[in-house]
N, CA, C, O and CB atoms as a CASP TS submission, in Angstrom:
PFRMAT TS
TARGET T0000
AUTHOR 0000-0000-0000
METHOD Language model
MODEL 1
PARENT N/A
ATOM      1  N   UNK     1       0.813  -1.192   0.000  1.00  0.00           N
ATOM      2  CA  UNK     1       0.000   0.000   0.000  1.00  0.00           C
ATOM      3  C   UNK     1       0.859   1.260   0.000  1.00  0.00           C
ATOM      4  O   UNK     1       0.353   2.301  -0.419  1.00  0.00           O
ATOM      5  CB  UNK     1      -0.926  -0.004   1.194  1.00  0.00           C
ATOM      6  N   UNK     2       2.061   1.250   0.416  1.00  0.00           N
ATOM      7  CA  UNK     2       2.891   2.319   0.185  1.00  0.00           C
ATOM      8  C   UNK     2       3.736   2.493  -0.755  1.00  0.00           C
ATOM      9  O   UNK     2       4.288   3.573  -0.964  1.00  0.00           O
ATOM     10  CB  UNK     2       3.468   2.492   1.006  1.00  0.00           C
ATOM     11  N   UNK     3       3.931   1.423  -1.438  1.00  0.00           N
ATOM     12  CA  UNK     3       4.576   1.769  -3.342  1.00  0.00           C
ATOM     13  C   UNK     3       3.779   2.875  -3.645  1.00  0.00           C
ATOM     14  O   UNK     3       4.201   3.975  -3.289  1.00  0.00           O
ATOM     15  CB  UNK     3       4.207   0.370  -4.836  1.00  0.00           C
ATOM     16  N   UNK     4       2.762   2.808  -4.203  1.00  0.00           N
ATOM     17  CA  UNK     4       1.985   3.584  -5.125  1.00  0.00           C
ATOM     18  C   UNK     4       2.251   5.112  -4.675  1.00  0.00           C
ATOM     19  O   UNK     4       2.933   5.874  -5.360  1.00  0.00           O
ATOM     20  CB  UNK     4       0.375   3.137  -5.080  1.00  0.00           C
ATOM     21  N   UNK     5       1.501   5.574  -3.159  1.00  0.00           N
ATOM     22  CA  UNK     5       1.741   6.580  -2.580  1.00  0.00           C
ATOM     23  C   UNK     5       3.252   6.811  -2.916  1.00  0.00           C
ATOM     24  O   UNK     5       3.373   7.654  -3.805  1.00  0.00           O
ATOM     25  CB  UNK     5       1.334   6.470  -1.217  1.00  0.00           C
ATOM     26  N   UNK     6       4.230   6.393  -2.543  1.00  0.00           N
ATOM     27  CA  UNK     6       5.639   6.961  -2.769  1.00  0.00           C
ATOM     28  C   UNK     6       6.262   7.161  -4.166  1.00  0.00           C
ATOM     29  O   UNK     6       7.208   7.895  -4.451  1.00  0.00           O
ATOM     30  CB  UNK     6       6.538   6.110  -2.101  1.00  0.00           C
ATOM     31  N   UNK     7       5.585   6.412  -4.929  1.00  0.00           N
ATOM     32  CA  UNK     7       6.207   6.772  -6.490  1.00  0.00           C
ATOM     33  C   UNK     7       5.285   7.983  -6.789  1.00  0.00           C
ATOM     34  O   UNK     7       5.896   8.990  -7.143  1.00  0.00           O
ATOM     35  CB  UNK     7       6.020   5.375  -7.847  1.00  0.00           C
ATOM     36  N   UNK     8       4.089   8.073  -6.724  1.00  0.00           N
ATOM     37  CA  UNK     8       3.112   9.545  -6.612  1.00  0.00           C
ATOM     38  C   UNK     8       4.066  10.507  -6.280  1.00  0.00           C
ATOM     39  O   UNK     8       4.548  11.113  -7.237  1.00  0.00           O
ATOM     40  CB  UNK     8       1.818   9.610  -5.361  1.00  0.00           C
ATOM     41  N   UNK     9       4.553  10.867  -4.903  1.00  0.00           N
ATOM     42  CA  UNK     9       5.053  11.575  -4.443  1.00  0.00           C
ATOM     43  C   UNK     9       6.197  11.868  -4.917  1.00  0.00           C
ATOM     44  O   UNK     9       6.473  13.066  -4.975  1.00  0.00           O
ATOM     45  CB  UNK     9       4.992  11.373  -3.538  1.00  0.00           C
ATOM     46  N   UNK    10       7.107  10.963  -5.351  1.00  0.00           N
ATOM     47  CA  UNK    10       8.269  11.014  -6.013  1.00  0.00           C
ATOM     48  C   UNK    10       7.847  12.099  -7.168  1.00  0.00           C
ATOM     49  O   UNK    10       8.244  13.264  -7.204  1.00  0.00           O
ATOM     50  CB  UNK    10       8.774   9.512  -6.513  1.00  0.00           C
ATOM     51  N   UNK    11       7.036  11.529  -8.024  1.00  0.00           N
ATOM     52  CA  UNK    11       6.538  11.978  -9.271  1.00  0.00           C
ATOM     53  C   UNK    11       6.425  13.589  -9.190  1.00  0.00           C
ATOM     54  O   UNK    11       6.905  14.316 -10.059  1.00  0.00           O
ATOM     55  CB  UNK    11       5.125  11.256  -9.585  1.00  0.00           C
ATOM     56  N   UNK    12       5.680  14.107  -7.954  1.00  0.00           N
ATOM     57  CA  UNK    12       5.101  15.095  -7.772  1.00  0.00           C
ATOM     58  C   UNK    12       6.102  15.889  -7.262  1.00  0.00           C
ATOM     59  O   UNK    12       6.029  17.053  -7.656  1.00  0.00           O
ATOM     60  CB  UNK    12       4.020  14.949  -7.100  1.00  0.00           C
ATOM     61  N   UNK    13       7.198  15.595  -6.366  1.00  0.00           N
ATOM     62  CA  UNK    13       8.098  16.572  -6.083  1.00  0.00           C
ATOM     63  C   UNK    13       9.339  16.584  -7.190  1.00  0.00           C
ATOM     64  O   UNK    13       9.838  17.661  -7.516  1.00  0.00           O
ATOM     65  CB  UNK    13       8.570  16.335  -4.623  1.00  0.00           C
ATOM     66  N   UNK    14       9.635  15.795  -7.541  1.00  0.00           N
ATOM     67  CA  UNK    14      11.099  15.810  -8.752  1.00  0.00           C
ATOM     68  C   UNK    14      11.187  17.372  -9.534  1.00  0.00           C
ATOM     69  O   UNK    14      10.355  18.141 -10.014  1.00  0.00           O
ATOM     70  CB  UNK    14      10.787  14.369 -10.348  1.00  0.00           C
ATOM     71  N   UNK    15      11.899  17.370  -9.456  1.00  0.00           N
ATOM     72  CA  UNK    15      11.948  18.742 -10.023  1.00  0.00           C
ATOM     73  C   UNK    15      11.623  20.456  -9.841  1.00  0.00           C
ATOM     74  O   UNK    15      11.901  21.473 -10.477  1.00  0.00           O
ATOM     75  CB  UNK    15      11.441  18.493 -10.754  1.00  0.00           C
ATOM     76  N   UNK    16      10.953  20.162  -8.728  1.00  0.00           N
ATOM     77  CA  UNK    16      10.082  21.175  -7.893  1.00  0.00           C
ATOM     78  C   UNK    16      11.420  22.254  -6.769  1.00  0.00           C
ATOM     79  O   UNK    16      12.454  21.990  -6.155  1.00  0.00           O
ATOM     80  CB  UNK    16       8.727  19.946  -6.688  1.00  0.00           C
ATOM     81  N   UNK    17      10.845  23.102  -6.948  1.00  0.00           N
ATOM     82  CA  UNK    17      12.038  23.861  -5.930  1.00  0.00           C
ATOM     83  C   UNK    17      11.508  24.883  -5.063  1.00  0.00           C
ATOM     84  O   UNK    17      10.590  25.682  -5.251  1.00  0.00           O
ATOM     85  CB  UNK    17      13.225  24.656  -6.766  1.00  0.00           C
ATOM     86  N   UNK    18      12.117  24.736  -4.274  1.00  0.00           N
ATOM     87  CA  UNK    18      11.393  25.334  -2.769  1.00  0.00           C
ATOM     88  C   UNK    18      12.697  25.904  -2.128  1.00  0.00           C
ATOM     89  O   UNK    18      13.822  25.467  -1.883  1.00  0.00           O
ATOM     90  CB  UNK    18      10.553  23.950  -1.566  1.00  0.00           C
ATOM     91  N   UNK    19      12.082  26.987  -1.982  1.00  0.00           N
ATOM     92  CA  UNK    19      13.236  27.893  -1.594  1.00  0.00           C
ATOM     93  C   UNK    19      14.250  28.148  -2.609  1.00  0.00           C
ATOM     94  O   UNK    19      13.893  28.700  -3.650  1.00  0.00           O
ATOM     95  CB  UNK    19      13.938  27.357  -0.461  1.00  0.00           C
ATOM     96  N   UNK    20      15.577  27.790  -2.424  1.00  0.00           N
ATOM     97  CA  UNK    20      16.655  27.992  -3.166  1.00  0.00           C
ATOM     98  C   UNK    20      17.313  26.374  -3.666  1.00  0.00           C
ATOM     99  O   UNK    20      18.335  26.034  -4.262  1.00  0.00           O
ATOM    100  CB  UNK    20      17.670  28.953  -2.223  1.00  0.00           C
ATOM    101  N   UNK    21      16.125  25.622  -3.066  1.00  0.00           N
ATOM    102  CA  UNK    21      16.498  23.872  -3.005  1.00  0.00           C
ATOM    103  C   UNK    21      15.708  23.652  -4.453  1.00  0.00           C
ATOM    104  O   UNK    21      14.682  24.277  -4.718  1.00  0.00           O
ATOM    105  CB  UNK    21      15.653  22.710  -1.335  1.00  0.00           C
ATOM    106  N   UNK    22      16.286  22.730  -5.315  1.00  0.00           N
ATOM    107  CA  UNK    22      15.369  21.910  -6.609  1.00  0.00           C
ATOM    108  C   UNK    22      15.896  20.986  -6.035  1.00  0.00           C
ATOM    109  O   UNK    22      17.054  20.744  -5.694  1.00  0.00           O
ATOM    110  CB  UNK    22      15.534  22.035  -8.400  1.00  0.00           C
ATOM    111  N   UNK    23      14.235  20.090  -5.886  1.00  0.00           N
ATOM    112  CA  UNK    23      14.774  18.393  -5.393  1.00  0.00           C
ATOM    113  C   UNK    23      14.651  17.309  -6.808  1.00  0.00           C
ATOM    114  O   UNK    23      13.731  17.333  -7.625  1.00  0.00           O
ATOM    115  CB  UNK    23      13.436  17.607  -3.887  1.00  0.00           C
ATOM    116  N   UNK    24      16.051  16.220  -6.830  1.00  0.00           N
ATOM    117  CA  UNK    24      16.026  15.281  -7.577  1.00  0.00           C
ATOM    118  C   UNK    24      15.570  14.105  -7.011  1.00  0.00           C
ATOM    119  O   UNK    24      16.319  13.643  -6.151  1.00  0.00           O
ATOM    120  CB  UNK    24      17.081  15.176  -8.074  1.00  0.00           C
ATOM    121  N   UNK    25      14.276  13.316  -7.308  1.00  0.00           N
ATOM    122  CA  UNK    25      14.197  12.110  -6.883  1.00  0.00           C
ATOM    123  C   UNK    25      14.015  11.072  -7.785  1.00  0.00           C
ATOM    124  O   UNK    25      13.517  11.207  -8.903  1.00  0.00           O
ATOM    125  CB  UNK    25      13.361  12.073  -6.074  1.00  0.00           C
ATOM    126  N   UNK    26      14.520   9.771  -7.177  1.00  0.00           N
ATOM    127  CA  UNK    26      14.256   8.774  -8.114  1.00  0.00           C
ATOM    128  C   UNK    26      13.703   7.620  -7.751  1.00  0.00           C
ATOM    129  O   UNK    26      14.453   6.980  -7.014  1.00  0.00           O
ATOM    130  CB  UNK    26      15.245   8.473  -8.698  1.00  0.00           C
ATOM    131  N   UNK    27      12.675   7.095  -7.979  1.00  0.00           N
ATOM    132  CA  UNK    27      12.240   5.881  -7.505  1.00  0.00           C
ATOM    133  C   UNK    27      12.729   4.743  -8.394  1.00  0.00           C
ATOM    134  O   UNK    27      12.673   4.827  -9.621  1.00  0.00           O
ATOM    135  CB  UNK    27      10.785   5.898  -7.389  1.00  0.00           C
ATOM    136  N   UNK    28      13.192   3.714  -7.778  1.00  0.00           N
ATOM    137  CA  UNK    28      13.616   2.615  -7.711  1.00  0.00           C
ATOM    138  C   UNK    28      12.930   0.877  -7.803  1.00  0.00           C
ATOM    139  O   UNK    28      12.815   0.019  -6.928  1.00  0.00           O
ATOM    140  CB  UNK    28      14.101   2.934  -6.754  1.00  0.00           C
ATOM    141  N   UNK    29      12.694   0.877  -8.774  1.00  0.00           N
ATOM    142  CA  UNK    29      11.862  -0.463  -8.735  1.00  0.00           C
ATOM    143  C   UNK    29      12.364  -1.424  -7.665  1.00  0.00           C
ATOM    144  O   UNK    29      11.653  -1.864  -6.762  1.00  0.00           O
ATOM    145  CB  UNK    29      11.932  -1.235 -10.150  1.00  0.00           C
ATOM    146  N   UNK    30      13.686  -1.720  -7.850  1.00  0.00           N
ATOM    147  CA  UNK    30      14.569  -2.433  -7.293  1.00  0.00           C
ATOM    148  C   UNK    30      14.219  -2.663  -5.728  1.00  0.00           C
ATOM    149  O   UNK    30      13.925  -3.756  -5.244  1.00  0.00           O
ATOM    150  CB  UNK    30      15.834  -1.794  -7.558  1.00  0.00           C
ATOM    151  N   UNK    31      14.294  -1.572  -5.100  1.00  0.00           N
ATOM    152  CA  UNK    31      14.465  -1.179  -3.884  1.00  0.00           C
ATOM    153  C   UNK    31      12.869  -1.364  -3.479  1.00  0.00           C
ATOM    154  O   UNK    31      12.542  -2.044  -2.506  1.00  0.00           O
ATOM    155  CB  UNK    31      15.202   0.317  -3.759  1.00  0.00           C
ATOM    156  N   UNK    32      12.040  -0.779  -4.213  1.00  0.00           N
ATOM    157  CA  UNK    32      10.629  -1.047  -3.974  1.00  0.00           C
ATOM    158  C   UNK    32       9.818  -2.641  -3.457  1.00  0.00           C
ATOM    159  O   UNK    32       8.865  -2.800  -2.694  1.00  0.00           O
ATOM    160  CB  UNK    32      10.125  -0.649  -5.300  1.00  0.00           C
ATOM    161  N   UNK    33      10.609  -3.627  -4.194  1.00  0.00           N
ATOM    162  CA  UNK    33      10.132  -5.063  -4.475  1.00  0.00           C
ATOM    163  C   UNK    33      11.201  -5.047  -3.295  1.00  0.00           C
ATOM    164  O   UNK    33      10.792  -4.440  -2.305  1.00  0.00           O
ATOM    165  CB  UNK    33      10.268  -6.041  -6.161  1.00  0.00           C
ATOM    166  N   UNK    34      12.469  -5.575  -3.184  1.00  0.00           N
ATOM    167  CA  UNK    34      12.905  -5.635  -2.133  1.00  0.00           C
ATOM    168  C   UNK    34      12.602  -5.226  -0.360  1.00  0.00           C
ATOM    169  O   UNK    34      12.921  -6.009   0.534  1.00  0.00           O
ATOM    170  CB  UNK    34      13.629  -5.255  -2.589  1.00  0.00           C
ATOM    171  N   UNK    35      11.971  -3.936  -0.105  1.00  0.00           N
ATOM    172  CA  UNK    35      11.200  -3.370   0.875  1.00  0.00           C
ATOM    173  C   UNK    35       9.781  -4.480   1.127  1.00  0.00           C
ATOM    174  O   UNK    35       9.359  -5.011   2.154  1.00  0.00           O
ATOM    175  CB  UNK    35      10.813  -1.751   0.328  1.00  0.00           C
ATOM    176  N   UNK    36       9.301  -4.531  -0.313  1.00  0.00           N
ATOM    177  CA  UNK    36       8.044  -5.120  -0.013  1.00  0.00           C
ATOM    178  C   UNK    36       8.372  -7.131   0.506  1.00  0.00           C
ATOM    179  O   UNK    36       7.920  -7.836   1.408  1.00  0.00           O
ATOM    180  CB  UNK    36       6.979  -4.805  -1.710  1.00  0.00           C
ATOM    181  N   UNK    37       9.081  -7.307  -0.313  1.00  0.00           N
ATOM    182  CA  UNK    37       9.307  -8.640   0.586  1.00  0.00           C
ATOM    183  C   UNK    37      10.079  -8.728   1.693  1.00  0.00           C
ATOM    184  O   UNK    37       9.638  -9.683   2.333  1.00  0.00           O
ATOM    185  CB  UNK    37       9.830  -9.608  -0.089  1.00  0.00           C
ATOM    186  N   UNK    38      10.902  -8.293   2.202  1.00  0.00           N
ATOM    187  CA  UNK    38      11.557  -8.168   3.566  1.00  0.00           C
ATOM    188  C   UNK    38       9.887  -7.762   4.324  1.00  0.00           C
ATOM    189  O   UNK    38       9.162  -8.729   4.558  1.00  0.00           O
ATOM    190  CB  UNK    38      13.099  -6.701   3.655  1.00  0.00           C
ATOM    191  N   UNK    39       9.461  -6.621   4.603  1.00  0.00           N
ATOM    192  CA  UNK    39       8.112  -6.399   5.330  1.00  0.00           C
ATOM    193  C   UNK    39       7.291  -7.803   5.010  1.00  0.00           C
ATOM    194  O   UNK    39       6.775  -8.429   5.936  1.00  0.00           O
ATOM    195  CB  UNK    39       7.236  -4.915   4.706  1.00  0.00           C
ATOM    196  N   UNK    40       7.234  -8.106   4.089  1.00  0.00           N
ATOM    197  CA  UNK    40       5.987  -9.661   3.957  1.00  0.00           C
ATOM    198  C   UNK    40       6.854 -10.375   4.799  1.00  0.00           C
ATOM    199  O   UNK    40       6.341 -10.873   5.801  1.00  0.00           O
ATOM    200  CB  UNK    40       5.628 -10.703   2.122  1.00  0.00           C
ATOM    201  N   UNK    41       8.253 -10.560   4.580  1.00  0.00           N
ATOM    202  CA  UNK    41       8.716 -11.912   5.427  1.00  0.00           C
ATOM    203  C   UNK    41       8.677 -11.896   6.814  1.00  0.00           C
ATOM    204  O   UNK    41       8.444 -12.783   7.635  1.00  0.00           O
ATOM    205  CB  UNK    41      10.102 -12.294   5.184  1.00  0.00           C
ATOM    206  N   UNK    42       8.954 -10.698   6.922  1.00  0.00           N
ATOM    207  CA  UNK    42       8.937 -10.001   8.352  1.00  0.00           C
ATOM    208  C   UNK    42       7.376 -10.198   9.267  1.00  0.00           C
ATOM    209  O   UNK    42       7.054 -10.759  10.314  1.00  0.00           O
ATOM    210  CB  UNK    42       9.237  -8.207   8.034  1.00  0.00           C
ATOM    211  N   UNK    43       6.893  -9.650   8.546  1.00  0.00           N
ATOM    212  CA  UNK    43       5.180  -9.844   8.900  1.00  0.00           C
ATOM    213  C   UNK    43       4.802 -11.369   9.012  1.00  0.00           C
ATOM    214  O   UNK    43       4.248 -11.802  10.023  1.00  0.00           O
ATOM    215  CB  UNK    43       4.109  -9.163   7.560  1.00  0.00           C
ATOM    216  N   UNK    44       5.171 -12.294   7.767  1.00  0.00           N
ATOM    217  CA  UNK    44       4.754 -13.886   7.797  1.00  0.00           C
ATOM    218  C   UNK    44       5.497 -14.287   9.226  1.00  0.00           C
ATOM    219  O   UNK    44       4.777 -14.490  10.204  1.00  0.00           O
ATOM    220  CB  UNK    44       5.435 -14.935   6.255  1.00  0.00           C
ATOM    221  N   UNK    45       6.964 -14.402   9.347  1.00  0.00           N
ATOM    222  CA  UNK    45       7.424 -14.590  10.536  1.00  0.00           C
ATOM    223  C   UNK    45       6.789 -14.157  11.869  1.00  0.00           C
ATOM    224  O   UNK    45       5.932 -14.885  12.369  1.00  0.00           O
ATOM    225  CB  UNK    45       8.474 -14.133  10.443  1.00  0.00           C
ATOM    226  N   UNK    46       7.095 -13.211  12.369  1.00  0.00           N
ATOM    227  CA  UNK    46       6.066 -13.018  13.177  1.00  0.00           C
ATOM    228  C   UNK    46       4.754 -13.175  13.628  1.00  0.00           C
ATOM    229  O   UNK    46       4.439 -13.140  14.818  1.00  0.00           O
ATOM    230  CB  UNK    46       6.066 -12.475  13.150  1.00  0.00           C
ATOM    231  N   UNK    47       3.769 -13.398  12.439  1.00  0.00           N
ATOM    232  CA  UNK    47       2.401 -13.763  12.892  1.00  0.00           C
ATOM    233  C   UNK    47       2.192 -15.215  13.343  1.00  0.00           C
ATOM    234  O   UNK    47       1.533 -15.594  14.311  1.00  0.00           O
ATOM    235  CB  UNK    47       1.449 -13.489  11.791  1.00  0.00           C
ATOM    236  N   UNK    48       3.200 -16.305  12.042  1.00  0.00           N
ATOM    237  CA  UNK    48       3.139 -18.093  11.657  1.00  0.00           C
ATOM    238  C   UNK    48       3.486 -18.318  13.369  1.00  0.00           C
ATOM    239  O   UNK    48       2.761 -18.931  14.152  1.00  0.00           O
ATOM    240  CB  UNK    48       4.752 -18.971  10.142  1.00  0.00           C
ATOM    241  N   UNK    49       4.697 -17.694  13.675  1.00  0.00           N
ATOM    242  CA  UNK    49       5.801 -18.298  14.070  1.00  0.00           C
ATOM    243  C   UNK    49       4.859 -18.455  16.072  1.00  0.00           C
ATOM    244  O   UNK    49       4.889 -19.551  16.631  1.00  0.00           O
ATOM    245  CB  UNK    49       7.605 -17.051  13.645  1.00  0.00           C
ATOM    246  N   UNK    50       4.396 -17.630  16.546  1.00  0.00           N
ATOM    247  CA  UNK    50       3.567 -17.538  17.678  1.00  0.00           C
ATOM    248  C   UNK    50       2.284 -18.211  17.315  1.00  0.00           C
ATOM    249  O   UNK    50       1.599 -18.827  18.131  1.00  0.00           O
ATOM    250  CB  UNK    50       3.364 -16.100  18.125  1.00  0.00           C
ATOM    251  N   UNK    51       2.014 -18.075  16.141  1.00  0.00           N
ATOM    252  CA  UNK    51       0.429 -19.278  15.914  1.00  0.00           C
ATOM    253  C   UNK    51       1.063 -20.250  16.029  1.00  0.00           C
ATOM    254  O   UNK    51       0.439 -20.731  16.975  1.00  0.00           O
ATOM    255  CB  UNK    51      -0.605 -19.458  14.379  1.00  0.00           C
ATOM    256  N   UNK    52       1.985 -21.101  15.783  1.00  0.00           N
ATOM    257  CA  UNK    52       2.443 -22.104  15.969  1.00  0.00           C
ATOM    258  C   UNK    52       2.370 -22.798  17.224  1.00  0.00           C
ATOM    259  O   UNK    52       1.806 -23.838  17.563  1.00  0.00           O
ATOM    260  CB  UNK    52       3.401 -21.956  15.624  1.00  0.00           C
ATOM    261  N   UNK    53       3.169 -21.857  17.902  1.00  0.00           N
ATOM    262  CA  UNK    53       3.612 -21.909  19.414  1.00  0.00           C
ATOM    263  C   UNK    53       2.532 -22.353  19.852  1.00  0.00           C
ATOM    264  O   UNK    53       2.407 -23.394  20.498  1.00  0.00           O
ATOM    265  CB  UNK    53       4.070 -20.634  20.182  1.00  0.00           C
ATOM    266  N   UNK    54       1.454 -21.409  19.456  1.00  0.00           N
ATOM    267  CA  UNK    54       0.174 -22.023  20.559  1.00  0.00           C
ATOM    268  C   UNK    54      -1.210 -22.779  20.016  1.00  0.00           C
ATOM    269  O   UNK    54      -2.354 -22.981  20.422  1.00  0.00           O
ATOM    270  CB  UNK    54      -0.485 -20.669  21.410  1.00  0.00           C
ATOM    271  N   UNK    55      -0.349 -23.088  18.781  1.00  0.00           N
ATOM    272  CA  UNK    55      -1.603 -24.232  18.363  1.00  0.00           C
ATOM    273  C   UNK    55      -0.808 -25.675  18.925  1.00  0.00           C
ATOM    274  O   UNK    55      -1.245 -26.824  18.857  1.00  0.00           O
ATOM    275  CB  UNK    55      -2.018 -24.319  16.237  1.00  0.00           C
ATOM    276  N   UNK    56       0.424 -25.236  19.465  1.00  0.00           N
ATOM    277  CA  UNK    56       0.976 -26.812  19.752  1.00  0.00           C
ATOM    278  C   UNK    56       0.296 -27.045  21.130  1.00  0.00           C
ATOM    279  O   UNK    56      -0.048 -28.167  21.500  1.00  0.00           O
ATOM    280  CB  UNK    56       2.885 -27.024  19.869  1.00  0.00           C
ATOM    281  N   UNK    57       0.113 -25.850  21.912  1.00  0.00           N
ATOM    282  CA  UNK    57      -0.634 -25.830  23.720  1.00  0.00           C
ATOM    283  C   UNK    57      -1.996 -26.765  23.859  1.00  0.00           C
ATOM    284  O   UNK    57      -3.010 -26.581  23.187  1.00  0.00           O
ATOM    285  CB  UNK    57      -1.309 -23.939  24.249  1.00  0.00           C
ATOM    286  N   UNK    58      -1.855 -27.654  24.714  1.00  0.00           N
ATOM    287  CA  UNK    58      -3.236 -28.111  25.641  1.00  0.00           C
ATOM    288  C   UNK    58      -3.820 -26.639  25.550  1.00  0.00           C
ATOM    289  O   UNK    58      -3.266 -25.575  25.824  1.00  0.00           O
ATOM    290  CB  UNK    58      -2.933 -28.777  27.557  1.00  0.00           C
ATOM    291  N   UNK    59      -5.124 -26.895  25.077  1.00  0.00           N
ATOM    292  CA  UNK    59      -6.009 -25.615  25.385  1.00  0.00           C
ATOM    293  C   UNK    59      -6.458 -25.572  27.219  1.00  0.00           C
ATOM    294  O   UNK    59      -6.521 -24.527  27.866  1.00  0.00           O
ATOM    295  CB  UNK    59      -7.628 -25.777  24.256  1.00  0.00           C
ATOM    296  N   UNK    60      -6.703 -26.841  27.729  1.00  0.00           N
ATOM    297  CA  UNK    60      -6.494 -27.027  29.327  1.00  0.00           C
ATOM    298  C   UNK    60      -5.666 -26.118  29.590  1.00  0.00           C
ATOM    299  O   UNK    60      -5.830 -24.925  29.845  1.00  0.00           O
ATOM    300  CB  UNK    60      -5.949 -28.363  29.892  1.00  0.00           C
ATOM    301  N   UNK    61      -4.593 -26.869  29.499  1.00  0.00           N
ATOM    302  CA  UNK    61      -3.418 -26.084  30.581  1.00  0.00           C
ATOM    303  C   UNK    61      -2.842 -24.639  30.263  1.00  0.00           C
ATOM    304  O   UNK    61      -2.228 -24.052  31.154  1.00  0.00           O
ATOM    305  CB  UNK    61      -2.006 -26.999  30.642  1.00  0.00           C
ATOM    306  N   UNK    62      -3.089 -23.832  28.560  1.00  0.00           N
ATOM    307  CA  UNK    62      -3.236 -22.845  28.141  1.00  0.00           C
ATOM    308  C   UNK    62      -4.185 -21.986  29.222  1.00  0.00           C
ATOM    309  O   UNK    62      -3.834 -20.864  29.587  1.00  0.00           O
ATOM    310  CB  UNK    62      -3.637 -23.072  26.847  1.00  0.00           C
ATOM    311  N   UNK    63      -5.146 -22.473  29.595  1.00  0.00           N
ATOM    312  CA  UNK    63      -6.377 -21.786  30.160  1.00  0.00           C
ATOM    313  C   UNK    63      -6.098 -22.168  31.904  1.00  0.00           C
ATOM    314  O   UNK    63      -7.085 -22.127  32.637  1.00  0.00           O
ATOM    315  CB  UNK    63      -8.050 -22.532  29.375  1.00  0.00           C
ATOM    316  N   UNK    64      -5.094 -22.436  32.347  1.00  0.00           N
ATOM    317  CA  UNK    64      -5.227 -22.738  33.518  1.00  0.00           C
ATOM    318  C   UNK    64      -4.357 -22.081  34.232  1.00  0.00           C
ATOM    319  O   UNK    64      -4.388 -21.672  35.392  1.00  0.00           O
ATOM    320  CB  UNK    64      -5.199 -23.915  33.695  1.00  0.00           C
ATOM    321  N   UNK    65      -3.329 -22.011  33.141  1.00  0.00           N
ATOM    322  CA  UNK    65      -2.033 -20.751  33.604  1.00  0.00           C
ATOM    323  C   UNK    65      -2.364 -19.389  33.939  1.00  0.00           C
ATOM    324  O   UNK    65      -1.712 -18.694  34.718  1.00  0.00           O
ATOM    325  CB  UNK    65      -0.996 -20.429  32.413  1.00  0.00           C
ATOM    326  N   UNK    66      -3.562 -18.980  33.226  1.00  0.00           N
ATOM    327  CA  UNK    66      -3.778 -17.555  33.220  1.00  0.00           C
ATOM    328  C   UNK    66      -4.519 -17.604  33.961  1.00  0.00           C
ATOM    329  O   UNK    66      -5.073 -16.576  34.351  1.00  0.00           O
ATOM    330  CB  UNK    66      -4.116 -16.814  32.195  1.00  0.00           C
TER
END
């Protein structure tokens, strides 16, 4: 969901100058796809990895601890 927004933005400031500043930007496919799978792996890890944990638990003794 944040590709789109950031190449927009890219788009929209490139060239633009503010103040005594002209900004150059460049978006990066490369870097884009890369961001987006590190965050997916990141995200899959974290969610799998604790569902796991506690689909292996006695729901008993899960519920008895607390």
């Amino acid at each position: 969901m944040g590709v789109l927004p950031g190449l927009l933005l890219t788009m929209l400031v490139d060239g633009r100058s503010f103040g005594a500043q002209t900004f150059r930007t460049v978006f990066s496919g490369d870097i884009a796809v890369l961001a987006l799978v590190v965050s997916a792996a990141i995200g899959l890890f974290f969610g799998i990895y604790p569902a796991l944990r506690a689909a292996r638990l006695n729901p008993i003794e899960a519920l008895r601890h607390e």
